[in-house]
NUMARDREN-459822 format. One record per residue (C-alpha): residue in three letters; z, y, x. Coordinates in steps of 0.1 Angstrom, whole numbers, plus 5000, padded with zeros to 4 digits. Example, Ala and Ser with C-alpha at 12.3 -4.5 7.8 and 13.67 -1.06 7.14 Angstrom:
NUMARDREN-459822
ALA507849555123SER507149895137
//
This chain:
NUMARDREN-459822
UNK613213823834UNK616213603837UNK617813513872UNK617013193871UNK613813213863UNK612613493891UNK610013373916UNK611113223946UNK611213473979UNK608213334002UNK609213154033UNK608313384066UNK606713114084UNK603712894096UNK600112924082UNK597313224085UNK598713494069UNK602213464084UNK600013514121UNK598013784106UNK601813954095UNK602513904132UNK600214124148UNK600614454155UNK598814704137UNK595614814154UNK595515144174UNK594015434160UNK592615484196UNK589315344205UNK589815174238UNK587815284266UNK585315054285UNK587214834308UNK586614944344UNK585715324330UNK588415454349UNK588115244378UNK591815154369UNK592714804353UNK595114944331UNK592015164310UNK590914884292UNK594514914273UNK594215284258UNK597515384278UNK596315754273UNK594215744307UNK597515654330UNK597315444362UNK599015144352UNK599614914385UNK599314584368UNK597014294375UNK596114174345UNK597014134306UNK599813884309UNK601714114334UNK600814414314UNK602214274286UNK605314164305UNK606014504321UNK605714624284UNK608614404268UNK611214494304UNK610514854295UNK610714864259UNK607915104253UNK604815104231UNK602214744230UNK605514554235UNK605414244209UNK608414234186UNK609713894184UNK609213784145UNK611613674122UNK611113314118UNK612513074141UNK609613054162UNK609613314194UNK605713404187UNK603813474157UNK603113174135UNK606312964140UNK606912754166UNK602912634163UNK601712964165UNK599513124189UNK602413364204UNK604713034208UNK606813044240UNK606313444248UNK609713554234UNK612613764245UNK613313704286UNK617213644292UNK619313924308UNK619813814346UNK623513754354UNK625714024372UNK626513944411UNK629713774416UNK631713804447UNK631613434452UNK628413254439UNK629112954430UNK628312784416UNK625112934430UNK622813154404UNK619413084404UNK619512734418UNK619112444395UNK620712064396UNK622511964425UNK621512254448UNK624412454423UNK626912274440UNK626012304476UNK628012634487UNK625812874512UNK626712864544UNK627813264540UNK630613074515UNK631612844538UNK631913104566UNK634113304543UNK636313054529UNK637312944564UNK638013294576UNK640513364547UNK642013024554UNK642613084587UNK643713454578UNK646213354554UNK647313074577UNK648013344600UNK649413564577UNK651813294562UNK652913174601UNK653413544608UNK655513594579UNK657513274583UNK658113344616UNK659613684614UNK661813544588UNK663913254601UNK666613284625UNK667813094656UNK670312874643UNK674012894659UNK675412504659UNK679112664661UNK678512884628UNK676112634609UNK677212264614UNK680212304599UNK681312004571UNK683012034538UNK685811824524UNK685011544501UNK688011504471UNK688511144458UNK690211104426UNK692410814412UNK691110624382UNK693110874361UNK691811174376UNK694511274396UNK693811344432UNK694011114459UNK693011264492UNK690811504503UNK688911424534UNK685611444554UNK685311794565UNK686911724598UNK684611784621UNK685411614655UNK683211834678UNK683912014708UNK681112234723UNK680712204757UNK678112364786UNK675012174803UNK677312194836UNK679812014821UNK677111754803UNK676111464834UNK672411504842UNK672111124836UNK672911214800UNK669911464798UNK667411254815UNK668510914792UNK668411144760UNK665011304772UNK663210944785UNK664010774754UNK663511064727UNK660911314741UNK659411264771UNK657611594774UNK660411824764UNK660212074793UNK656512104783UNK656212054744UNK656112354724UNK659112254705UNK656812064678UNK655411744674UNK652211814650UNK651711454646UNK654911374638UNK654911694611UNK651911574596UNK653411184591UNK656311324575UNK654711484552UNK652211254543UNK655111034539UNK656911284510UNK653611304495UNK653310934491UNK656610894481UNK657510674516UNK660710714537UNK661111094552UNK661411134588UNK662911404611UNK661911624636UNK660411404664UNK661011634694UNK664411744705UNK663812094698UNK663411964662UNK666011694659UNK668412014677UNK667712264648UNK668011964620UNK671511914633UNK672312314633UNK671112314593UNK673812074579UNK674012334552UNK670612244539UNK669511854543UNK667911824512UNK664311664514UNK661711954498UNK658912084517UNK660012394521UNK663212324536UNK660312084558UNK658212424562UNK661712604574UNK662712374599UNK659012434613UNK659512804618UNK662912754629UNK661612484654UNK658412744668UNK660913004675UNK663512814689UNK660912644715UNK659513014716UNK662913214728UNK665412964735UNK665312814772UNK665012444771UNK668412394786UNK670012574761UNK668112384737UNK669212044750UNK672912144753UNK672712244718UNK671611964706UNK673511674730UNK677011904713UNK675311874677UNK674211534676UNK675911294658UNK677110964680UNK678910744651UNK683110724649UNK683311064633UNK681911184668UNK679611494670UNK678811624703UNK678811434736UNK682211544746UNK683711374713UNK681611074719UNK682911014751UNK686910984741UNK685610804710UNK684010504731UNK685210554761UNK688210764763UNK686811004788UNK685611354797UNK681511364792UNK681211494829UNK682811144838UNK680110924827UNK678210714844UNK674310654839UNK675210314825UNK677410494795UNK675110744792UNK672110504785UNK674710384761UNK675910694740UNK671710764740UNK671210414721UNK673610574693UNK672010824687UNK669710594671UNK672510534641UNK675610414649UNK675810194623UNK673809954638UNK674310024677UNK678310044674UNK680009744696UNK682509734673UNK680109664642UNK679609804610UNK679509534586UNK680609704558UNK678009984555UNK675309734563UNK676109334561UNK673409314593UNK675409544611UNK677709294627UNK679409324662UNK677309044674UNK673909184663UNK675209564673UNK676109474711UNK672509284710UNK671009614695UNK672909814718UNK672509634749UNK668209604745UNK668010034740UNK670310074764UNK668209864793UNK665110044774UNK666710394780UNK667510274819UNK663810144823UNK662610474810UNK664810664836UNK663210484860UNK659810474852UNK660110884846UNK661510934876UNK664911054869UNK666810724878UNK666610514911UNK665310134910UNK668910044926UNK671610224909UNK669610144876UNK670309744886UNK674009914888UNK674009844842UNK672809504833UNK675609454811UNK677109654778UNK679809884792UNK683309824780UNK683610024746UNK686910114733UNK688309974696UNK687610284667UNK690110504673UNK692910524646UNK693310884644UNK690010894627UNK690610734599UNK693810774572UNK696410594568UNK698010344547UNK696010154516UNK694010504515UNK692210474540UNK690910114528UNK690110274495UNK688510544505UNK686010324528UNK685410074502UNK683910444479UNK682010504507UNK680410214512UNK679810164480UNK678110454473UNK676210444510UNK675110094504UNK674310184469UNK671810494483UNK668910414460UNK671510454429UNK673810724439UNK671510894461UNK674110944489UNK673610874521UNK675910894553UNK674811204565UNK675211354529UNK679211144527UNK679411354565UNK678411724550UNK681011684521UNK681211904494UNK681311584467UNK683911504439UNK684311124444UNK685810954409UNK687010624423UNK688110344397UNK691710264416UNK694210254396UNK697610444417UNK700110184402UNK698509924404UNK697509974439UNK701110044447UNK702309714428UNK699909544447UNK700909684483UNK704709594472UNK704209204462UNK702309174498UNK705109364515UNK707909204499UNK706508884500UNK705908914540UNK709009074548UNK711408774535UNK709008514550UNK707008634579UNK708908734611UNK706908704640UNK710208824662UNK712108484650UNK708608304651UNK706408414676UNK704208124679UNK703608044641UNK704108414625UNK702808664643UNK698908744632UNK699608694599UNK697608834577UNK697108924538UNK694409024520UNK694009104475UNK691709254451UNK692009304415UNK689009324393UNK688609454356UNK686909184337UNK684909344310UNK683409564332UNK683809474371UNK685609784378UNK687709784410UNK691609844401UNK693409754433UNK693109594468UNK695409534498UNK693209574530UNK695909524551UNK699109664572UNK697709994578UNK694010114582UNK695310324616UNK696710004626UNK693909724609UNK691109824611UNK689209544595UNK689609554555UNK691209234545UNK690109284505UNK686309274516UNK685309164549UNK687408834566UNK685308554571UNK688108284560UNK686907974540UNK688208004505UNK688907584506UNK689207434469UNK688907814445UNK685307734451UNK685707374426UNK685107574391UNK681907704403UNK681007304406UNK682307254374UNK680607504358UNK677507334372UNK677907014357UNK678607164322UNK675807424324UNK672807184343UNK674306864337UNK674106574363UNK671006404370UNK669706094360UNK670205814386UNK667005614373UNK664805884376UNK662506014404UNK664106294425UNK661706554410UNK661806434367UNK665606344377UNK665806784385UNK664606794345UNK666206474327UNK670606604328UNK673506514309UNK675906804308UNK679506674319UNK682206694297UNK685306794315UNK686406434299UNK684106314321UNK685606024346UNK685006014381UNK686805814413UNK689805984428UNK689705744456UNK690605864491UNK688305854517UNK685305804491UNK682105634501UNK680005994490UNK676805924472UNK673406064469UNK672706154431UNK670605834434UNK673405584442UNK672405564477UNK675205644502UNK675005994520UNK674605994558UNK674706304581UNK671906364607UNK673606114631UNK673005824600UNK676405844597UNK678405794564UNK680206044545UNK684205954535UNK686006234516UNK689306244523UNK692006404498UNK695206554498UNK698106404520UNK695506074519UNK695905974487UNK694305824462UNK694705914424UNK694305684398UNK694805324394UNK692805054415UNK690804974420UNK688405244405UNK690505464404UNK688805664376UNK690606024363UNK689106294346UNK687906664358UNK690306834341UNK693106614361UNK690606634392UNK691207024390UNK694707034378UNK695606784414UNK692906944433UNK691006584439UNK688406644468UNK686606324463UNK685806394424UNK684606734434UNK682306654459UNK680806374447UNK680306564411UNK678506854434UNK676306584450UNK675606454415UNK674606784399UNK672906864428UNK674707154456UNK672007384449UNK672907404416UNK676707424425UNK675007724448UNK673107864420UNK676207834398UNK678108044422UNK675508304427UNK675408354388UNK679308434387UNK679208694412UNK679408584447UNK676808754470UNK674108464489UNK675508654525UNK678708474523UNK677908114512UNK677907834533UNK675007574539UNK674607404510UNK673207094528UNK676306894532UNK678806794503UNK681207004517UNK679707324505UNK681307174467UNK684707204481UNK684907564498UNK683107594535UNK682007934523UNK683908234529UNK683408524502UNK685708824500UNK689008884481UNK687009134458UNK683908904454UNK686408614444UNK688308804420UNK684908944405UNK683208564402UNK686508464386UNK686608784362UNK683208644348UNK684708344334UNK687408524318UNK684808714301UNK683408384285UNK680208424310UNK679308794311UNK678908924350UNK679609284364UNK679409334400UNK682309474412UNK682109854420UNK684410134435UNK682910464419UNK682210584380UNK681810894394UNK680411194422UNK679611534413UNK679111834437UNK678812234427UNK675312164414UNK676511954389UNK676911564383UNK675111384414UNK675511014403UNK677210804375UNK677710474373UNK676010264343UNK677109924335UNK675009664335UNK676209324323UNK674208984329UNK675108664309UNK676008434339UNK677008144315UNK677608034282UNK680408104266UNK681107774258UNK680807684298UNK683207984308UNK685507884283UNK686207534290UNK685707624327UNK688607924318UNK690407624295UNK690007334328UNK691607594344UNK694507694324UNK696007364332UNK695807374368UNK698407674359UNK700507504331UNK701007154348UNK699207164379UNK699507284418UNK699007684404UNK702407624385UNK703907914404UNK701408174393UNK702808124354UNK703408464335UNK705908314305UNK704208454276UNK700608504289UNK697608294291UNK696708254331UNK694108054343UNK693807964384UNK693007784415UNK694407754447UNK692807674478UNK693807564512UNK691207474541UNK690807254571UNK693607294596UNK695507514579UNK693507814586UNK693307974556UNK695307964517UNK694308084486UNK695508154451UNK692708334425UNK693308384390UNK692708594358UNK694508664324UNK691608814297UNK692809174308UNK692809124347UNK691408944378UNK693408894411UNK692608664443UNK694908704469UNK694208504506UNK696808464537UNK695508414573UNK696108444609UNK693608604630UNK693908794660UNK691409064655UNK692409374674UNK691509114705UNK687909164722UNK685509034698UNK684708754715UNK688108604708UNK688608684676UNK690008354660UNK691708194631UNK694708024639UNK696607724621UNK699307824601UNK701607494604UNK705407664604UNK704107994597UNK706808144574UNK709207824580UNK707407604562UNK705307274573UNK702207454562UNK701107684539UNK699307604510UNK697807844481UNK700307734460UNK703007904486UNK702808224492UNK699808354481UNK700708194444UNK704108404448UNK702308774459UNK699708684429UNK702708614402UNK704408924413UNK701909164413UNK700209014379UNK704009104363UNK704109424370UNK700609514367UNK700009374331UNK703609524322UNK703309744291UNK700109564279UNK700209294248UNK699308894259UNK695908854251UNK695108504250UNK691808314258UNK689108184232UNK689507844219UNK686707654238UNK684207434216UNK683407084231UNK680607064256UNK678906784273UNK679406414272UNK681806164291UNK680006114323UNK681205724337UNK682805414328UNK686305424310UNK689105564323UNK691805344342UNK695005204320UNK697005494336UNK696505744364UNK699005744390UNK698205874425UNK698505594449UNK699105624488UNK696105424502UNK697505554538UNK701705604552UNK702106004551UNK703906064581UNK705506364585UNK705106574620UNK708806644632UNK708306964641UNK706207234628UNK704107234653UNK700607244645UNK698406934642UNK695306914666UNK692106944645UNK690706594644UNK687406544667UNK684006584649UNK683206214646UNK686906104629UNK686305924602UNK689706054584UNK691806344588UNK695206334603UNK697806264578UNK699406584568UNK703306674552UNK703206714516UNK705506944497UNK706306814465UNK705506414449UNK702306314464UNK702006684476UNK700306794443UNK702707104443UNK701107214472UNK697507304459UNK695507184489UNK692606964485UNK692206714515UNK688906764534UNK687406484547UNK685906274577UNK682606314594UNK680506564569UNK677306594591UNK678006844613UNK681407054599UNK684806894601UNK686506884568UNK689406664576UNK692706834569UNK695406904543UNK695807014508UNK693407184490UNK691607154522UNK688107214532UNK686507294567UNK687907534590UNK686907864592UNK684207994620UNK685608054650UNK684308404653UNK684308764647UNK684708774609UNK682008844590UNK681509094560UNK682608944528UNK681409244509UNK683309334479UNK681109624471UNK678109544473UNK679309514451UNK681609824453UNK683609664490UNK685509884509UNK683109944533UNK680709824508UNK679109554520UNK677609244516UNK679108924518UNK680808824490
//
């Protein structure tokens, strides 16, 4: 028969005769009686054995766990009894193997749901013994492998190498340790008891470790929050000995614990606090109590009294913000003012502590209510010449910079870094040379005591296409100045801030004066630099609205101009921006800022580059014309974005640090579009003429496109010159300020005969050290000249006068002698007529500031805006940009 045509195989499964295939075959053996035996198990035929079973169900059960005879093989179908799964042996199959024991049960065998999961209490009682076992075991091993550290052999710093933009070396520095190790006799006991009351209060009693404070630290790397060191001194003492190994990993945290244990464990506490008062770090390249002591206060430790000693204790809290002296630079809150207020609150804290501990007397504590006189930084620890202002301004920058370079101060202090700076050596040396030059034929304070000694420079030159720092002139000497002239001065930058205002008006427009304040904010019309406003001397200022601006005393606002005149023809007196600029017009300036709105005139400043730290309030029309005092570097930045047709880079000191493990930062650019380019470029064009044909005329390069401003402010404190070609950026500022004086009188003085002339504009001086160093440092490279601008904006005002013709509208009287002018009083309506160098005193690049402006006098000469503060100068912050000691203010 064929394949296909075989009979099907029957399925195994279901119906009678599949159960009748399922049973066994019957026994030959008759089976006895049941009870014939007086056994249970006779009534099976087992051959007449005892069998010690109850019954048929456990008979049969025994059978299948022995595999011997009666035992019911399981049939083949998928049913476990005979029949299929409906048969009468259903459910009475094969029983599963039970599971090997395990070592740890659990889950738990032979529990069911959620009784798995709930561990014995044998598992429990283990798991805690080996945990506390291996804890043991780990401690002990950890403890017999650390050392107690030696703060002569281990605290030990490398040199950091700095490298010119070219990659030839500059200096090497940082590895100089100042330390010298001295013994507890020789340490005052007021020092011990001031570090112990304020810093660990249990030390003679502690074990060396603060669990508490181990367990927050750690909890704090987990989380990814700010570490924290050792909070006892035995801790903070062998942190200081490891300088070789700072980096924050657990198991350097795990390290320091063992270290810490043993220390506390076989080191007596006074050796302990002797090491660490010699290892600490107390700010001005100090380590060690006896180098703190000469660095503030020029003595032997054993010398001090409980007073400085509460004082050297405070900075050991971080110098940077406890130092007298200030630290504006690493940290633009660091100031001397909010330092000595720092300083002076831990200090009474420590003295209080000493007290209340028992280790300081109620009446010679009431000895120290007062900071203790705190010598200037020394010179010798820092290097001299222009290096050591560039090598603070890499410094800053990259401390400042922490959470992109990943340096901090203490990692700057171990060394051991390859620190690529972006100075250029000429061009730092050109720069240096214009100053000195410059100063030399003009300034000599032995012919001139009274008008030329304190005189002051100050220049930074900033790459425009990518904000790179090429040269700055921070002063004499940094042994001798310690203050860095290119980034932190504090003086008023007087009529260089007017293109910020302009490029306002022609990138938010001016409001609409028949519009509600808040739909005026929406409905502008960008300005034109055609557009014509009043260059009218002491100018009725005017709320966007046409209602006249009063100060908080309801008291009008006249804008006074340069030498007191008027330009244009009466009786409007109407001229252009770009004239405005090229004269340096107060009056159009600030009433075109009051127009636009000064927050926007802020806003537009922020946008080029100038930090928010160093900007005046812009609350009174003043702010238009150059109250606020930003940097040299932050200036020459700002301007550098218009000459990149409105592309922004912060300034910045460092492309580059590496270390033996390899590259540890680089720097990325990152460009933001500030303006338009159509708004840089006619700002950059506006400009241009204020060079060609206006009071900049001294800053010309034949051959070269240069665009500029000058700036002079309110008595004569302060000039300015800033300007850019497309390849380079410079501001350059003159001032006199006595700052190696006690803070407290540190004050910008009036320049009137300084250098032999009347008074010293922007156009002067700083216009000559800015044309000489430009010439030299663009030597070698081709003219590059500026984009062609495309029209902007429309013609803002009424037509323009017939002609425009500056008109006196007051004498000009002329002082006969140079001596200085007094600063009007706060309520004067009008400045005090000032020389004029030049027709109308145009030449002289000083914008008059003017009468009563609601709480800052800006009454003064040329290019002139309110005086600078009176006070320890703040941080200007070229870094912060990338300023020398990188800092804030702008």
């Amino acid at each position: 028969m064929s394949e296909h045509r075989r009979k099907p195989q029957q399925p195994q499964e279901g119906g009678r005769a599949a159960a009748r295939r399922g049973q066994p075959a019957p026994s030959s053996r008759r089976a006895a009686p049941r009870g014939a035996t007086g056994s249970p198990a006779d009534s099976y035929g087992a051959g007449g054995e005892e069998r010690p079973y109850g019954g048929r169900a456990e008979a049969r059960r025994a059978a299948q766990r022995s595999g011997g005879g009666g035992r019911r093989r399981a049939p083949d179908g998928p049913g476990r009894g005979p029949g299929g799964p409906n048969g009468p042996g259903r459910g009475r199959g094969r029983a599963s193997v039970p599971a090997k024991k395990r070592i740890i049960d659990y889950p738990r065998a032979g529990k069911y749901g959620a009784a798995r999961w709930v561990p014995s209490w044998k598992l429990v009682t283990g798991m805690f013994i080996g945990f506390i076992g291996g804890l043991v075991a780990v401690a002990g091993i950890g403890y017999a492998m650390v050392s107690v550290p030696n703060v002569a052999q281990t605290a030990t710093a490398q040199n950091n190498v700095y490298y010119w933009s070219d990659g030839t070396q500059m200096v090497a520095t940082g590895g100089e340790t100042n330390r010298q190790i001295v013994n507890l006799s020789q340490i005052p006991q007021a020092m011990r008891y001031a570090v112990i009351s304020q810093e660990n209060k249990t030390f003679y009693t502690d074990s060396g470790i603060d669990p508490k404070g181990i367990a927050r630290a750690f909890f704090n790397m987990a989380t990814g929050g700010q570490t924290q060191g050792g909070s006892t001194i035995t801790q903070q003492y062998v942190k200081n000995a490891r300088l070789d190994d700072q980096s924050q990993t657990v198991t350097r945290k795990f390290k320091e614990i063992f270290i810490s244990i043993k220390v506390g464990a076989t080191v007596k506490k006074d050796d302990i606090l002797a090491g660490y008062l010699n290892s600490a770090y107390y700010g001005r390249n100090a380590y060690g109590i006896e180098a703190a002591a000469h660095a503030y206060f020029n003595k032997q430790a054993i010398k001090l009294n409980p007073g400085e000693c509460a004082f050297l204790a405070a900075m050991l809290k971080g110098a940077t913000y406890y130092d007298p002296a200030g630290n504006p630079a690493i940290d633009p809150s660091a100031t001397a003012e909010a330092n000595q207020r720092r300083a002076t609150l831990q200090m009474q804290d420590t003295l209080d502590k000493m007290v209340q501990y028992g280790h300081l007397s109620a009446t010679e504590r009431a000895q120290y209510k007062a900071l203790p006189h705190v010598d200037n930084p020394r010179s010798n620890t820092r290097l001299s010449g222009q290096t050591g202002y560039l090598v603070d301004l890499a410094n800053s920058y990259l401390v400042t910079h922490s959470d992109q370079t990943h340096i901090t101060q203490q990692k700057l202090q171990q060394g051991g870094l390859q620190i690529y700076t972006t100075f250029d050596k000429t061009k730092v040396k050109q720069l240096h040379d214009a100053v000195k030059n410059v100063q030399d034929k003009n300034i000599k304070p032995k012919e001139r005591p009274k008008t030329d000694t304190f005189v002051q420079f100050g220049g930074a030159s900033v790459d425009p296409a990518s904000g790179a720092i090429k040269a700055i002139y921070g002063g004499e000497d940094a042994t001798k100045h310690f203050t860095n002239n290119a980034d932190s001065t504090g003086a008023q930058v007087g009529s260089t801030f007017k293109p910020f205002v302009l490029a306002a008006a022609m990138e938010w427009g001016v409001r609409n004066k028949d519009l509600g304040e808040e739909q005026a904010q929406d409905e502008r019309t960008v300005a034109s630099p055609k557009s014509l406003y009043s260059g009218k001397n002491k100018l009725k200022i005017k709320k966007y609205d046409g209602t006249v601006w009063t100060d908080k005393d309801n008291k009008e606002w006249l804008q006074a101009n340069d030498g007191n005149l008027s330009v244009g023809k009466a009786p409007d007196y109407k001229i252009d921006l770009r004239e405005a600029m090229q004269y340096s017009v107060n009056s159009v300036y600030v009433q075109l800022g009051m127009d636009v709105g000064t927050d926007k005139v802020e806003q537009s400043a922020l946008d080029a580059g100038i930090l928010k730290s160093s900007l005046a309030s812009s609350n009174f029309p003043s702010f238009s014309i150059g109250t606020s005092d930003p940097s040299a570097i932050r200036m020459a930045g700002a301007y550098a974005t218009f000459a990149a047709s409105g592309r922004q880079n912060d300034p910045y000191s460092v492309d580059k640090v590496s270390s033996k493990d390899g590259t540890v930062f680089q720097h990325v650019k990152q460009t933001k579009d500030a303006f338009t380019p159509k708004v840089a470029d006619n700002v950059t064009d506006v400009l241009k003429t204020v060079v060609d044909k206006g009071t900049g005329t001294a800053a010309r390069l034949p051959g070269r496109d240069v665009a500029g401003k000058t700036g002079t402010t309110d008595d004569n404190k302060s000039a300015w010159f800033v300007g850019y070609t497309p390849q380079l950026s410079t501001a350059i500022g003159m001032y006199r300020m006595d700052d190696n004086a006690a803070n407290k009188n540190r004050t910008f003085l009036k320049m009137y005969g300084t250098g032999g002339q009347k008074e010293i504009h922007g156009a002067s001086f700083p216009a000559q050290i800015w044309h000489d160093y430009m010439a030299e440092a663009l030597k070698g490279q081709p003219p590059a000249q500026f984009p062609t601008p495309e029209p902007i904006g429309e013609v803002i005002n009424d037509t323009p006068s017939p002609s425009v013709t500056p008109t006196p509208t007051q004498s000009v009287t002329q002082s006969p002698t140079p001596t200085p002018t007094p600063s009007e009083s706060f309520n004067s309506p009008s400045p005090t007529p000032s020389d004029t160098c030049g027709n109308f005193g145009w030449g002289c690049g000083n914008n008059g500031g003017g009468g009563n402006n609601g709480g800052t006098n800006t009454g003064g000469t040329g290019g002139v805006t309110s005086s600078p503060t009176e006070s320890t100068p703040g941080n200007s912050r070229g870094n912060g940009n990338g300023g020398l000691f990188a800092g804030s203010n702008g």
